[in-house]
C-alpha positions as CSV (number, residue, x, y, z in Angstrom):
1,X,70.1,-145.9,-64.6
2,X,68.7,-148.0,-67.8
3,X,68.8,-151.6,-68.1
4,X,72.0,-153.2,-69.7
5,X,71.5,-154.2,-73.2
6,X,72.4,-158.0,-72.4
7,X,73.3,-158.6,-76.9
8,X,75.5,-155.8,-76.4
9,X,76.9,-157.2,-73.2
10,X,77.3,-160.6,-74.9
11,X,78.5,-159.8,-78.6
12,X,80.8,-156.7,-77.8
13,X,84.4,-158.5,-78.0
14,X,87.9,-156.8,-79.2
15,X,89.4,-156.8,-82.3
16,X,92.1,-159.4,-81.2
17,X,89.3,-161.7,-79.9
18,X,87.6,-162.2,-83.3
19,X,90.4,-164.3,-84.9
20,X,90.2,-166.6,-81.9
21,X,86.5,-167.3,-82.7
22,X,87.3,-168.9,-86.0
23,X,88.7,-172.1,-84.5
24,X,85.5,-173.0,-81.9
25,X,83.2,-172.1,-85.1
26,X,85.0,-175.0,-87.2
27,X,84.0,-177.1,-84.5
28,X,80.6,-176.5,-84.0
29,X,78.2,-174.9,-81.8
30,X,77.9,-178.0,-79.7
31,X,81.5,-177.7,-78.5
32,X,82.1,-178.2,-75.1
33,X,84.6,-174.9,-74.8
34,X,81.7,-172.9,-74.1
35,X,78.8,-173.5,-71.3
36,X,74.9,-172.1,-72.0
37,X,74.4,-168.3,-70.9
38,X,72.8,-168.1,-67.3
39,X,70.8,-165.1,-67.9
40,X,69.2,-165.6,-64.2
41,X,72.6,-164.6,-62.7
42,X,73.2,-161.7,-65.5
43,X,69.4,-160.5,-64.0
44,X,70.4,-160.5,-60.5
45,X,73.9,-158.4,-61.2
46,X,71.5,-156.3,-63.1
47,X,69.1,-155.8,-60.3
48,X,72.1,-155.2,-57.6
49,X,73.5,-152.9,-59.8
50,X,70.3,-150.6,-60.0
51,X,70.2,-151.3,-56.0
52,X,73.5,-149.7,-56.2
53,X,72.7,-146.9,-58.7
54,X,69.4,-146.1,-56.4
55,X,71.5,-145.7,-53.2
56,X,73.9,-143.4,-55.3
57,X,70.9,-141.2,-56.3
58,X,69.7,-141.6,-53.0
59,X,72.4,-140.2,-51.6
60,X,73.0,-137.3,-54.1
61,X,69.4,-136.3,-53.6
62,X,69.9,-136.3,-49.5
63,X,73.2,-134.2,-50.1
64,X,71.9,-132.0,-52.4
65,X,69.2,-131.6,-49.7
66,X,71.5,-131.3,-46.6
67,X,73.3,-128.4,-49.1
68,X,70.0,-126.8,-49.8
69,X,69.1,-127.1,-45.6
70,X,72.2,-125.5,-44.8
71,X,72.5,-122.4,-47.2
72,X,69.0,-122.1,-45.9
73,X,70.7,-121.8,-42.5
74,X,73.2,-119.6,-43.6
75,X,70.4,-117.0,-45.5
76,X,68.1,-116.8,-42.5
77,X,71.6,-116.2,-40.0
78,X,72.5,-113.2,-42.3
79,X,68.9,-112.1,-42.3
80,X,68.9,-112.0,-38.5
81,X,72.1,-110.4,-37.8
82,X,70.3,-107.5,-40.6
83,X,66.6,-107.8,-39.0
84,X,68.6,-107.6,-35.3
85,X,70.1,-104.5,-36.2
86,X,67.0,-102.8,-38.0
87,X,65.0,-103.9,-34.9
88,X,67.4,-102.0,-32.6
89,X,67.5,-99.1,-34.3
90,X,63.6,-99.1,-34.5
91,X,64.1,-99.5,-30.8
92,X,66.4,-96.8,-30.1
93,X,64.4,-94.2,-32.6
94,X,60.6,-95.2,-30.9
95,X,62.9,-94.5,-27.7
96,X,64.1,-91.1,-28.8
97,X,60.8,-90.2,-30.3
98,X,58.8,-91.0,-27.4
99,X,60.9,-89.7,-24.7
100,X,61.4,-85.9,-27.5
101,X,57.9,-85.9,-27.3
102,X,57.1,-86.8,-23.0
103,X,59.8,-84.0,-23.0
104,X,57.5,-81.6,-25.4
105,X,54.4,-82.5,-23.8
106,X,55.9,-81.7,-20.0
107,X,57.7,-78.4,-21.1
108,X,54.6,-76.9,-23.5
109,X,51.2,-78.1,-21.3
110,X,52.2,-75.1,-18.9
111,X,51.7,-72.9,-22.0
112,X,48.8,-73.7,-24.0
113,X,45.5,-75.9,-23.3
114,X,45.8,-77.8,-26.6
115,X,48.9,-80.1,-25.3
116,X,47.2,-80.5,-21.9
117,X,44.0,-82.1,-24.0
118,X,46.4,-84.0,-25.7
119,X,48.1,-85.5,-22.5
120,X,44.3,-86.2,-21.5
121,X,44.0,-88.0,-24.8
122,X,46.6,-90.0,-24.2
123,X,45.4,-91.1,-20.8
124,X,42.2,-92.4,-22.1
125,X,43.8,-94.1,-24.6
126,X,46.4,-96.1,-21.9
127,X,43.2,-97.0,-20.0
128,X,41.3,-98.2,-23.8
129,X,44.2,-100.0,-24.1
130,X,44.3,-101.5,-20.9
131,X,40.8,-102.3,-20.9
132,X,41.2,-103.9,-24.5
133,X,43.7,-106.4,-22.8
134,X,41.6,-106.9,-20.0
135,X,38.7,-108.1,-22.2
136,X,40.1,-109.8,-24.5
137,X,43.8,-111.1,-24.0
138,X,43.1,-112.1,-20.4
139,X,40.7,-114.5,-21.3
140,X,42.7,-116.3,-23.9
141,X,45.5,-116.6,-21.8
142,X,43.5,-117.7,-18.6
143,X,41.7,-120.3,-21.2
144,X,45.0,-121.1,-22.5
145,X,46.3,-122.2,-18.7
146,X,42.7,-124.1,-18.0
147,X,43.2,-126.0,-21.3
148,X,46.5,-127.2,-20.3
149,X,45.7,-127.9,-16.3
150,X,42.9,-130.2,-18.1
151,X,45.0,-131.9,-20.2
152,X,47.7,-132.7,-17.5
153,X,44.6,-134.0,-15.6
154,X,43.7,-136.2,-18.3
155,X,47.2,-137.5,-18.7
156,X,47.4,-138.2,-15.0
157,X,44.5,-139.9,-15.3
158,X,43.8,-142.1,-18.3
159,X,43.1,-145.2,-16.8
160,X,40.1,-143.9,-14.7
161,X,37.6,-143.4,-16.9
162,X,34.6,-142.5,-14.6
163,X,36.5,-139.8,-12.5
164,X,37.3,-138.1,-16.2
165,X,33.4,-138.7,-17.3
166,X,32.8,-137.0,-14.4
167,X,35.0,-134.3,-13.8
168,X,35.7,-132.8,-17.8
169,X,33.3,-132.3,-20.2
170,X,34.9,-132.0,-23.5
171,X,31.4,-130.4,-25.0
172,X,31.7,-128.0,-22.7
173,X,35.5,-126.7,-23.1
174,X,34.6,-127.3,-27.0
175,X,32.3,-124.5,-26.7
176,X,33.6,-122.1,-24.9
177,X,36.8,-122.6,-27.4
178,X,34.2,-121.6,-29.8
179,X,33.1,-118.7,-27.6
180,X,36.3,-117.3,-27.4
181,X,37.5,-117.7,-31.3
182,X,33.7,-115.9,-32.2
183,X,34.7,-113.5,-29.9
184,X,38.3,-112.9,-31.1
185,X,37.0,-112.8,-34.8
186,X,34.4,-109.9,-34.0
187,X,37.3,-108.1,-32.2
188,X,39.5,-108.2,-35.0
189,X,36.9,-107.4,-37.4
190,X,36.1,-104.3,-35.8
191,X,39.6,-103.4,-35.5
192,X,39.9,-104.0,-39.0
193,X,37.6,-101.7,-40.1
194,X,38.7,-98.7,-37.9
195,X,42.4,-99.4,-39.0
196,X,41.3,-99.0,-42.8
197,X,39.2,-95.9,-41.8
198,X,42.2,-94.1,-39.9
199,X,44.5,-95.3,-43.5
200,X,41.7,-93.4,-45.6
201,X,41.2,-90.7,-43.5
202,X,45.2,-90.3,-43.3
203,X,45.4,-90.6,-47.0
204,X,42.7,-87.5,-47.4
205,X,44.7,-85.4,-45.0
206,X,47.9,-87.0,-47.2
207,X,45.9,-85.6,-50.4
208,X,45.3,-82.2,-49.0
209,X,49.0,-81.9,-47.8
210,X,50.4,-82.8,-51.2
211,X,47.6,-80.3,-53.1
212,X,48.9,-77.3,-50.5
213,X,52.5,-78.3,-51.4
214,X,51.8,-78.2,-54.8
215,X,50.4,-75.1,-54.5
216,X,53.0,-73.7,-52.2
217,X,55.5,-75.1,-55.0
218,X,53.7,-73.6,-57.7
219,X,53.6,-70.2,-56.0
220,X,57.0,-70.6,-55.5
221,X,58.2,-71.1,-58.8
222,X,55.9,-69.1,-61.1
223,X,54.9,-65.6,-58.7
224,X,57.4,-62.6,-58.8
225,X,59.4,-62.3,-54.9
226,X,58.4,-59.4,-53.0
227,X,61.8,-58.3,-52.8
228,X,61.5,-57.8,-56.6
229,X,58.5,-56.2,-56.4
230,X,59.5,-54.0,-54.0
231,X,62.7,-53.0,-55.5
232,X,63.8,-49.4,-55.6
233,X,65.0,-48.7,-59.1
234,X,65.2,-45.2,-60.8
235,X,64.9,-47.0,-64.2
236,X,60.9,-48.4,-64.7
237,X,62.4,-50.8,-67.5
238,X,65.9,-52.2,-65.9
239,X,62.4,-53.1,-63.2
240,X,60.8,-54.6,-65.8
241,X,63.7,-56.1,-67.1
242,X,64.7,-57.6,-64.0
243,X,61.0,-59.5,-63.4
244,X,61.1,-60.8,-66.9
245,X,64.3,-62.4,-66.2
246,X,63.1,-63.8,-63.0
247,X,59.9,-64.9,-64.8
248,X,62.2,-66.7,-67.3
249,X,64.8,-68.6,-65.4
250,X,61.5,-69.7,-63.0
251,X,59.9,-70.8,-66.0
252,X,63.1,-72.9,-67.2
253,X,63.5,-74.4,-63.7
254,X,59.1,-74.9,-63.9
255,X,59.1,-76.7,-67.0
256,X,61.9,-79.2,-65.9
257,X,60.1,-79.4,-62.5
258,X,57.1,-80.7,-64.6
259,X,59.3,-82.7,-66.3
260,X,60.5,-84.3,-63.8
261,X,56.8,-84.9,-62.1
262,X,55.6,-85.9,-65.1
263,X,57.9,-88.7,-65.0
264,X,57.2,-89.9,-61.8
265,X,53.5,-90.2,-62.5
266,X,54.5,-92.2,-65.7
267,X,56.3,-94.4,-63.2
268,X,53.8,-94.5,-60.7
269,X,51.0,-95.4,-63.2
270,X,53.1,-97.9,-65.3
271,X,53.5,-99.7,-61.4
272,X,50.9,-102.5,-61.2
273,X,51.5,-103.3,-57.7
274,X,49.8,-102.7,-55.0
275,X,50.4,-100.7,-52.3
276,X,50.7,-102.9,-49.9
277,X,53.2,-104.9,-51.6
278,X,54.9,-101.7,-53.0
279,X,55.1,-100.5,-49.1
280,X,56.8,-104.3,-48.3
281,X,59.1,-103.8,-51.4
282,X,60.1,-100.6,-49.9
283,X,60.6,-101.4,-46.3
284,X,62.3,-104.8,-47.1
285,X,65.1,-102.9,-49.1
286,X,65.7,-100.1,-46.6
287,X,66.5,-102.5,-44.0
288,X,69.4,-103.4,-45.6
289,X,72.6,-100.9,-45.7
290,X,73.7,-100.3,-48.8
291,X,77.7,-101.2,-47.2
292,X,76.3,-105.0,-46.5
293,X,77.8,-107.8,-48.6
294,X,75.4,-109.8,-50.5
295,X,73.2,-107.3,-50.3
296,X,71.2,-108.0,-53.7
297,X,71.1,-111.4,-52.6
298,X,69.7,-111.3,-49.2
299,X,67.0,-108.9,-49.7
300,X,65.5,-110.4,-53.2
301,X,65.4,-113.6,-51.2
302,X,63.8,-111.7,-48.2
303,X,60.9,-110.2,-50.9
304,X,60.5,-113.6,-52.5
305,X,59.0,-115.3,-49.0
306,X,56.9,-111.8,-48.6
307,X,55.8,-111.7,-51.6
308,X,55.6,-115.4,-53.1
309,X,52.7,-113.8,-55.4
310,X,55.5,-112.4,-57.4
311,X,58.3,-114.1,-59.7
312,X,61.6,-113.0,-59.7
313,X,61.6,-111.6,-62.8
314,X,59.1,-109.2,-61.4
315,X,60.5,-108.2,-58.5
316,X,63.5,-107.4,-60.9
317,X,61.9,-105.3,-63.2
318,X,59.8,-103.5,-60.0
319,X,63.8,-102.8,-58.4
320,X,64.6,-101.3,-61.7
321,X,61.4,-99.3,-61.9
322,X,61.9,-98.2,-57.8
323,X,65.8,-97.9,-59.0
324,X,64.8,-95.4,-61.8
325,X,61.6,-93.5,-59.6
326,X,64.1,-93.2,-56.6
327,X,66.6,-91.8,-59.4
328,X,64.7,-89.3,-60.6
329,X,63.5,-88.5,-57.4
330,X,67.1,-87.4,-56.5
331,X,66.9,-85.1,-59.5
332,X,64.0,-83.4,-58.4
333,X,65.8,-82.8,-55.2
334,X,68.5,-81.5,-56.2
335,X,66.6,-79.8,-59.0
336,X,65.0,-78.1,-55.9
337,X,67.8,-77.5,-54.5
338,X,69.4,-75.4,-57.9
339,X,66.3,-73.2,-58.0
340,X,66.5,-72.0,-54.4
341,X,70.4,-71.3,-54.5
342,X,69.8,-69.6,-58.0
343,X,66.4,-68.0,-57.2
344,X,68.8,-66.7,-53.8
345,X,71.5,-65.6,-56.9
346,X,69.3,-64.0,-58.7
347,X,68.1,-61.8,-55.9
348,X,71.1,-60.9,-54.6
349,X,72.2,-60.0,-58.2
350,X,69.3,-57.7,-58.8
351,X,69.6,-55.9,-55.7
352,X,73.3,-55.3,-56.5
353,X,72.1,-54.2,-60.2
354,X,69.5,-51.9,-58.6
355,X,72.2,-50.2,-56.0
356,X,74.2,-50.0,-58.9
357,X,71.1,-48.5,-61.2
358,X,70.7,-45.8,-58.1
359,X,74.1,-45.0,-57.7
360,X,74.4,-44.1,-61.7
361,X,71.1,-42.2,-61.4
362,X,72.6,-40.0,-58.3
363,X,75.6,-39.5,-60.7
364,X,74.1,-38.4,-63.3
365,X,71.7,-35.9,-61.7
366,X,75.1,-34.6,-59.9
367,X,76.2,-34.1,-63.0
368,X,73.5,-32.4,-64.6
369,X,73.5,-29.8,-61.9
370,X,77.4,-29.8,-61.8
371,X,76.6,-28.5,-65.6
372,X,73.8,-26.3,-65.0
373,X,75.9,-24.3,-62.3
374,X,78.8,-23.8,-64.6
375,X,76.2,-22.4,-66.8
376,X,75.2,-20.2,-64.9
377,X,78.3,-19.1,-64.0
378,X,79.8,-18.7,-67.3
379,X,76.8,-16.3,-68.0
380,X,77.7,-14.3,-64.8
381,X,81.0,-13.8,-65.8
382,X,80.2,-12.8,-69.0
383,X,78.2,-9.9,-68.0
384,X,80.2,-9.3,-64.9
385,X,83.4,-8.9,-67.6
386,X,83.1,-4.9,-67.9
387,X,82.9,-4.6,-63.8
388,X,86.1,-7.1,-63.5
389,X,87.7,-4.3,-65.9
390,X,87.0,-1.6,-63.6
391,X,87.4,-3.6,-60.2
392,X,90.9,-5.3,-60.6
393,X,92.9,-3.4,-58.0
394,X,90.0,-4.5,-55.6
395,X,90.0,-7.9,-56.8
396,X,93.8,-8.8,-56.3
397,X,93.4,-7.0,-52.6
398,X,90.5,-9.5,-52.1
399,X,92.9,-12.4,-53.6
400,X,95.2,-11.1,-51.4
401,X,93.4,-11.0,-48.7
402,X,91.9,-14.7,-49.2
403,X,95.4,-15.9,-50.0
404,X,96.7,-15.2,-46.9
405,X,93.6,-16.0,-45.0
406,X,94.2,-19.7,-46.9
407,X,97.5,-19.9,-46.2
408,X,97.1,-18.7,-42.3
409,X,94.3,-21.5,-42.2
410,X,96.8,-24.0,-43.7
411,X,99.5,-22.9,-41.3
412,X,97.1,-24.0,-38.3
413,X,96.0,-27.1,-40.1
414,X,99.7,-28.4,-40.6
415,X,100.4,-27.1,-36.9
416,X,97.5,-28.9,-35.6
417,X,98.5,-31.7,-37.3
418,X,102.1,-31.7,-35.7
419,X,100.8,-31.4,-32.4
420,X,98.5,-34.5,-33.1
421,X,101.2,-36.0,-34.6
422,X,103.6,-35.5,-31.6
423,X,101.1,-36.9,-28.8
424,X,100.4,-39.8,-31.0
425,X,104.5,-40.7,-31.2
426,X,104.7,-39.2,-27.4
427,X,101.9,-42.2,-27.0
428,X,103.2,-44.7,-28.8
429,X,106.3,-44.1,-27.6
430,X,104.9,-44.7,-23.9
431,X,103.5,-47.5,-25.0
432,X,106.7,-48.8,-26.2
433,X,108.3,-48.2,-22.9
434,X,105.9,-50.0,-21.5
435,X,105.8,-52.8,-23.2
436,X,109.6,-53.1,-23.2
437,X,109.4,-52.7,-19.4
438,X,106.9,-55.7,-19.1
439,X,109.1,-57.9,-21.0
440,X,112.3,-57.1,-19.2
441,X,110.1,-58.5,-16.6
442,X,108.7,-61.1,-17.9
443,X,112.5,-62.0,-18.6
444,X,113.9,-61.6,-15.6
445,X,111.0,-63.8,-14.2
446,X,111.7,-66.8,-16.5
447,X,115.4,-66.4,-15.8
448,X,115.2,-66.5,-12.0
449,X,112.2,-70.0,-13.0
450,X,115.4,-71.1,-15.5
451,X,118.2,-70.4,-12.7
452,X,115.8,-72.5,-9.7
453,X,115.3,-75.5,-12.5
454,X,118.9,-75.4,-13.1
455,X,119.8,-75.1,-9.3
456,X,117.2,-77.8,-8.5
457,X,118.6,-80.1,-11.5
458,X,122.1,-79.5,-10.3
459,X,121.3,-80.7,-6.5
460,X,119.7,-83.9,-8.5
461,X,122.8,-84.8,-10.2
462,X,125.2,-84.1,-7.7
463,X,122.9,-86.8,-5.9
464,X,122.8,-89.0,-8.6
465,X,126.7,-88.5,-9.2
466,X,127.3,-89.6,-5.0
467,X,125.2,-92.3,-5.4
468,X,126.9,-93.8,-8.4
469,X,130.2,-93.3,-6.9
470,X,128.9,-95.7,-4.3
471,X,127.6,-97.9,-6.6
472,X,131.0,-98.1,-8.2
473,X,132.7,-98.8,-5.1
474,X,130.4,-101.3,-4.6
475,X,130.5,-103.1,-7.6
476,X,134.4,-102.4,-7.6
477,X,134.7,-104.0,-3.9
478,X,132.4,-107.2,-4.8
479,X,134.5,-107.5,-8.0
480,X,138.0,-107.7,-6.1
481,X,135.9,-110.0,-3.2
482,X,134.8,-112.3,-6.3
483,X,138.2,-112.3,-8.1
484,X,139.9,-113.5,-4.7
485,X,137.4,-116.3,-4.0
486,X,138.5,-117.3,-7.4
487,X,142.0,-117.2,-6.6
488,X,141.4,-119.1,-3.5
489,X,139.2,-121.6,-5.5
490,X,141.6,-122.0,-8.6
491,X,144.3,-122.8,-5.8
492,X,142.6,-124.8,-3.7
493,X,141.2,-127.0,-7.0
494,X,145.2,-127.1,-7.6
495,X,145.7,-128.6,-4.5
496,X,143.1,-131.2,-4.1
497,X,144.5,-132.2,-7.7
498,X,147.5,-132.8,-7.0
499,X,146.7,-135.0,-3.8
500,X,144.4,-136.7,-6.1
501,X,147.0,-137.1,-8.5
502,X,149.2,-138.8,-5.6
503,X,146.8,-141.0,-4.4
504,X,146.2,-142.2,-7.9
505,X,149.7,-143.0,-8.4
506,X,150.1,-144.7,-4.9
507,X,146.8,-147.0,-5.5
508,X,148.1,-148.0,-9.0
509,X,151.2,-149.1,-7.7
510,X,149.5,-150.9,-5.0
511,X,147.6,-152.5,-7.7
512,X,150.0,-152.7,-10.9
513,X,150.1,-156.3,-12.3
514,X,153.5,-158.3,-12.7
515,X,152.8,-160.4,-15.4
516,X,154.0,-164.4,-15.5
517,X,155.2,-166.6,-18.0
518,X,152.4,-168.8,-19.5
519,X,153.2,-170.2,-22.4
520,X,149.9,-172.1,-23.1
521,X,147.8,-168.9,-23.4
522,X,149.8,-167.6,-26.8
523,X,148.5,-170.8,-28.5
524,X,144.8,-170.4,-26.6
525,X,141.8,-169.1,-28.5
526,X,141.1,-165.3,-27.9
527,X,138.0,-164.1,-26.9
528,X,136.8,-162.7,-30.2
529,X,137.7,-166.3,-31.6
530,X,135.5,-168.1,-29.6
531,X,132.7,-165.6,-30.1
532,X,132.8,-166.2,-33.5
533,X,132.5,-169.8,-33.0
534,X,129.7,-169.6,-31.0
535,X,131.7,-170.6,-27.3
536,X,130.8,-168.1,-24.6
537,X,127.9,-165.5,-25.6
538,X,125.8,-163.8,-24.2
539,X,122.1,-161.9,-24.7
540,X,122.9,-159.3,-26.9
541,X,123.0,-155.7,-24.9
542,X,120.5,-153.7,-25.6
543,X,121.5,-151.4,-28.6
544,X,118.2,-149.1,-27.5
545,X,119.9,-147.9,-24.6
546,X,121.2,-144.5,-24.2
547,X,125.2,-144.2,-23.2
548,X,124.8,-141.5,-20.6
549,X,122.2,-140.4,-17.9
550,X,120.8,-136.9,-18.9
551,X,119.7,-134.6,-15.9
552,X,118.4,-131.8,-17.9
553,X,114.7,-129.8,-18.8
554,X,112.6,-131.9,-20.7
555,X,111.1,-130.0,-24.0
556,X,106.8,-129.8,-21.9
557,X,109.0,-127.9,-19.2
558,X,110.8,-125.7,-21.8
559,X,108.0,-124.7,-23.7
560,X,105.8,-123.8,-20.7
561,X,107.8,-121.0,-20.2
562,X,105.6,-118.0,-21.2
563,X,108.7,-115.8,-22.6
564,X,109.6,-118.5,-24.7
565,X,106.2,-119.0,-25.8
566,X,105.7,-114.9,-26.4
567,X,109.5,-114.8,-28.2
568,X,108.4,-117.6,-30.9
569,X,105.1,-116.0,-31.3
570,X,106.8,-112.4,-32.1
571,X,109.4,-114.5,-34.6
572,X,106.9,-116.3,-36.3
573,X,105.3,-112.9,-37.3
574,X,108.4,-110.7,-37.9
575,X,108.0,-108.6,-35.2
576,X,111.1,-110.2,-32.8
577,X,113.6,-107.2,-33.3
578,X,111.4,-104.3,-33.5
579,X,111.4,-101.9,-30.7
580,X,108.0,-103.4,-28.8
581,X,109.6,-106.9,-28.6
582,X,112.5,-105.2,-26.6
583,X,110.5,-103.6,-24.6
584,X,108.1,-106.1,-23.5
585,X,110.0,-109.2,-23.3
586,X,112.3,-108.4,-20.5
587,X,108.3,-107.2,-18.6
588,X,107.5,-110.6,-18.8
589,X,107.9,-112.7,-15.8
590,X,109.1,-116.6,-15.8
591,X,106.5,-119.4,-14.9
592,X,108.6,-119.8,-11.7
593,X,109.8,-116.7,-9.7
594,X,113.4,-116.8,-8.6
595,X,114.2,-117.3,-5.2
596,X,114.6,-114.1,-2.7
597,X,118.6,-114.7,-2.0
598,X,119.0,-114.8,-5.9
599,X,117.7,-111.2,-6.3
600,X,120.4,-108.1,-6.7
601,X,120.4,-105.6,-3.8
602,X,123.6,-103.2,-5.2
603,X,120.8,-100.9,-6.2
604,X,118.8,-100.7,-3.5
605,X,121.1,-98.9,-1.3
């Protein structure tokens, strides 16, 4: 807060106050209207009122703080719940893996030598391992314990300085601190250096894996299927036809494919990161389902401590460039995808076309002879013309002859065909018969089950019907008991009134008043006269007082009950005249069980 321009402070006056000023002016600055300015007072308001401002500040500054604390809070509680989840499912998949491959190890090592090298391999790695701990954990724990057994002793015993001189040498546990942290820095050097030549030689076999796929791919796009190859097609160029189709659609879907790469190692080389950070970008956003709220939010805050090296502007443009890469990767996919279903197509469509091709060819060379035998023929006859002449009598015998040879083998034919016909109804017709007979039975069994229900349902209510009759007779005999008791009652109430009645009358006539002749009390003051005057009164009552004694629940006792408690719930949410509140509120018992001789026993008979 600036310092308060005191002229300002002094000369600022309203509009109305300027007229006033006039007056004191004519009368001289010496006038003894106004005192001298004490600008030592003006200083210390001042100074109290920056106090004031500095506390304000102060205090803006500490909540700002407390705010900036607490959505801290709130960032690293979402992280967890996110980094609690991940770690479980990293759990539950090193679990899986592990115990798929025990399971593969166990099941194969009968079969082949190589997996029982490998369960020695891992053996002598367990022991490594072990002995890695033995050397060089152990000791850092056990110095870690002797460290702090010293220091309890030097706690306990701070006032004896000989007995410490004597007992604990600091130069001593100083260097064998340094012994260990030497020690511990080899260690990790050396580790350090195998780890990065186990990444290289992994990125090598890496290398050589993607070169093989990219062979494998390239094979797979660009050379002709042996099922092409190897197609049976009467027609050399529908063949050739056929391959330079194939040859161009894997060409279309080959330059795209190198499109598509060719994009990816634009991306890849316009990405100055490294891969370290890249693998951290990576891992930090895959931990975080895509569903999750915030999502953005929590895991540009989660790269920003990783990777402070990096502004957020950065790790903005590196999401849109992983956004993008992952983008086209997806099209590459599913680019892959496209060529293997249509590469499958295509296949299927050419062996089609070549069945096709073959069956045309066959027709064709049917054809061809169909037309070379009629040929023929049509020259035989025409030189066999002159002998037809001469041989027609013999020729309609033979027609004759063959006719009635056809039609005797057509007359067996059709009466073959009867017969077959007839054993095939004489069949079906058993068959029918049969069927109809296993339904009659099936019938008569599930009328005989229907008639042993009905029976059995019939005993039931005739049961049922006796027992209600009884129940009626019951209820009808405890009625007529009840409505006499109440006759009895109303009579005898009668009774008792009317001797009360009697006894009334006799008392008041044992106490009824004969009034005298007092002439002074007319002209005496009244009771309500001399309260007025003041003559007589008493405390006033107590208008706080309630008129009657109640003997009744108090409202702690009526709302205890849980029925009570469950109807105003169900009310409150709209729910108390649905079917579930009928159902369950007469379930629910009262706080305090009614007593035995209250219960109904006309049903339990």
């Amino acid at each position: 807060m600036s310092e308060p321009d005191h002229g300002t402070f002094f000369t600022t006056r309203r509009i109305s106050d300027v007229e006033n000023l006039v007056i004191p002016m004519k009368n001289g600055l010496c006038s003894q209207k106004y005192k001298p300015v004490d600008y030592k007072h003006l200083y210390e308001l001042a100074a109290i009122e920056k106090m004031a401002s500095a506390k304000i500040q102060l205090k803006i500054e500490k909540t700002e703080q407390v705010s900036k604390i607490s959505k801290e809070q709130i960032l690293l509680k979402q992280h967890r719940q996110v980094w609690w989840q991940e770690h479980k499912r990293l759990s539950e998949n090193r679990q899986k893996a592990e115990a798929e491959i025990k399971t593969f190890l166990d099941e194969e090592s009968h079969k082949h030598n190589f997996f029982l090298d490998m369960r020695d391999l891992e053996h002598k790695l367990s022991k490594e391992r072990d002995t890695y701990q033995t050397n060089t954990i152990v000791p850092i724990w056990q110095l870690k314990e002797n460290l702090k057994f010293r220091l309890s002793e030097m706690q306990c015993y701070l006032t004896e300085e000989s007995c410490l001189k004597s007992k604990i040498d600091p130069v001593e546990m100083l260097q064998q601190i340094k012994f260990v942290k030497k020690q511990q820095k080899a260690i990790l050097e050396f580790l350090v250096l195998e780890s990065l030549a186990l990444e290289r030689e992994l990125e090598d076999y890496k290398t050589k894996a993607l070169a093989r796929s990219f062979e494998e791919i390239n094979g797979l796009f660009l050379e002709v299927p042996s099922a092409l190859l190897s197609l049976e097609c009467p027609y050399p160029d529908l063949r050739t036809l056929v391959i330079n189709e194939y040859r161009k659609l894997a060409s279309g879907y080959w330059s795209k494919l190198q499109e598509i790469d060719q994009q990816l190692k634009v991306l890849y080389r316009n990405t100055d990161w490294k891969e370290e950070d890249q693998w951290v970008f990576q891992t930090v956003i895959n931990q975080y389902p895509s569903d999750l709220q915030r999502r953005r939010t929590l895991y540009l805050d989660v790269l920003q401590r990783y990777l402070p090296h990096k502004s957020r502007h950065d790790l903005v443009l590196h999401e849109k460039a992983w956004a993008r890469y992952h983008f086209i990767r997806n099209q590459r996919r599913v680019l892959m995808l496209n060529w293997a279903q249509a590469r499958k197509t295509f296949l299927l469509k050419a062996v089609a076309t070549a069945a096709e091709a073959s069956a045309a060819h066959e027709a064709e060379a049917v054809l061809a002879n169909t037309r070379q035998k009629q040929q023929e023929m049509c020259a035989d006859l025409k030189a066999k013309v002159l002998q037809w002449k001469a041989q027609q009598e013999e020729a309609a015998e033979l027609e004759a002859a063959v006719a009635a040879r056809r039609k005797e083998k057509k007359d067996e034919k059709e009466r073959l065909q009867k017969e077959q016909e007839m054993i095939r109804r004489a069949q079906e017709k058993e068959k029918v018969k049969k069927y109809r007979a296993e339904k009659q039975l099936k019938w008569q069994d599930q009328a005989e089950k229907d008639l042993q229900c009905l029976e059995k349902l019939r005993k039931i209510m005739a049961n049922q019907a006796v027992k209600d009759r009884e129940r009626v007779k019951f209820r009808q005999a405890l009625l007529e008991k009840r409505l006499l008791e109440k006759k009895e009652l109303a009579l005898q109430e009668a009774r008792e009134e009317e001797e009360r009645e009697k006894c009334l009358e006799a008392l008041r006539q044992q106490v009824a008043v004969v009034a005298k002749l007092d002439p002074a009390r007319v002209v005496a003051d009244t009771m309500a006269s001399k309260a007025r005057m003041g003559i007589g009164t008493k405390e006033e009552f107590d208008l706080q007082k309630p008129l009657f004694k109640l003997h009744t629940y108090s409202e702690q006792q009526i709302i205890s009950d849980p029925r009570l408690r469950v109807e105003l719930a169900l009310r409150e949410a709209g729910l108390h005249k649905t079917l579930y509140a009928k159902e369950i509120l007469p379930k629910i018992p009262p706080l305090k069980l009614p007593r035995r001789d209250m219960e109904s026993t006309a049903f339990k008979m």
